[in-house]
N, C-alpha and C positions, 0 to 999 in steps of 0.2 A: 413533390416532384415538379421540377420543371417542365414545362410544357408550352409550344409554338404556337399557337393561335393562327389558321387561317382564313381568311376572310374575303370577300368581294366576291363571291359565285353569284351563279344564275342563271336567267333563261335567254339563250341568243338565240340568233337565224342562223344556218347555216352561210358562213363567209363572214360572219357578224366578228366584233372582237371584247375584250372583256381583260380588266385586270383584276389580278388577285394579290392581298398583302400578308404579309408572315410575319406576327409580329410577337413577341415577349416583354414581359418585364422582370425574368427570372435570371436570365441568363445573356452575358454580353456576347452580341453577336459576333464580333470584331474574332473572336476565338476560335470561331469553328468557320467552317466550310457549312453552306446550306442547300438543302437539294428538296427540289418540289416533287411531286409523285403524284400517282392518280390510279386507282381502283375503281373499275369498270365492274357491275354485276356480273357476277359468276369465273372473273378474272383474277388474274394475278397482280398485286400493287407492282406498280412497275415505274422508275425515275423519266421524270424527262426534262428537269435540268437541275444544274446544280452549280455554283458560283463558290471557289478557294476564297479563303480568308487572303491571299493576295488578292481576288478580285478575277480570277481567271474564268471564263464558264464552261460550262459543258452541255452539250444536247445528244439526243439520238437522232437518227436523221429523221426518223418520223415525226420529228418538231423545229426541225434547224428550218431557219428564214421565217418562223412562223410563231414562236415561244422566244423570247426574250427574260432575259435575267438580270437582275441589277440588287445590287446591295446599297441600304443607308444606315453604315454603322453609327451614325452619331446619333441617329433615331430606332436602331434598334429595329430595322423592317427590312424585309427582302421582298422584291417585286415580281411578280410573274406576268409579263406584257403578254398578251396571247392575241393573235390575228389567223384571219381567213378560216376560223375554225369552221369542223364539221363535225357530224354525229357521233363518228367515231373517238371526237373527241370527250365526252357525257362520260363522266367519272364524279367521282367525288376527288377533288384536291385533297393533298398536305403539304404538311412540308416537317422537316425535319435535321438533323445538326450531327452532322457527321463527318464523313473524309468523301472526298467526289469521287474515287476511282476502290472505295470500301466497298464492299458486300451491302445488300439493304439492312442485312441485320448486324451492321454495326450505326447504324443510323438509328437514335435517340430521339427524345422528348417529345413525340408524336402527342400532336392535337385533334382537334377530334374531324377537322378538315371541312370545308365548304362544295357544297354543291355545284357542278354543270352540267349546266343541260344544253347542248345542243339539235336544234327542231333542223327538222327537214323540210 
């Protein structure tokens, strides 16, 4: 099975910022649409961005100005720029290879996702 690798978590301050990378070696990224996500204890996995194989992205607004997305298909990584974060932010990441405007559950090759933690 193929599978996304997320990586770069950890522990910020609150306003602090932090990126995270989505990377494979199974599967060419250039093909799909890629969308990050994050699962809060006791919550529901929930997107909060996602970037078209044209390169186009997408936020909720409880991330726009704040989450940043950028794809390097020649390396096979998608970026998650994240700033001003807060508590509310503390999930574990993913990321995952799908359609941006899919359902979550047409969203594939889930890894096993990296930690954050944002202190208050």
């Amino acid at each position: 099975d193929v599978q996304l690798q997320a990586s770069g978590g950890g522990l910020v301050q609150t306003g602090g910022s932090l990126g995270l990378s989505c990377a494979t070696s199974g599967v060419t990224f250039g093909d799909y649409a890629i969308g990050w996500f994050r699962q809060a204890p006791g919550k529901e996995r929930e997107g909060v961005s996602c970037v078209s194989r044209d390169g186009i992205t997408y936020a909720p607004q409880s991330v726009k100005g704040r989450f940043t997305i950028s794809r390097d298909d020649a390396n096979n990584i998608v970026y998650l720029q994240m700033k001003n974060l807060a508590p509310e932010d503390t999930a574990v990441y993913y990321c995952a290879r799908g359609e941006c405007h899919g359902p979550l559950s047409d969203f594939d090759s889930w890894g096993q996702g990296t930690q954050v933690t944002v202190s208050s």
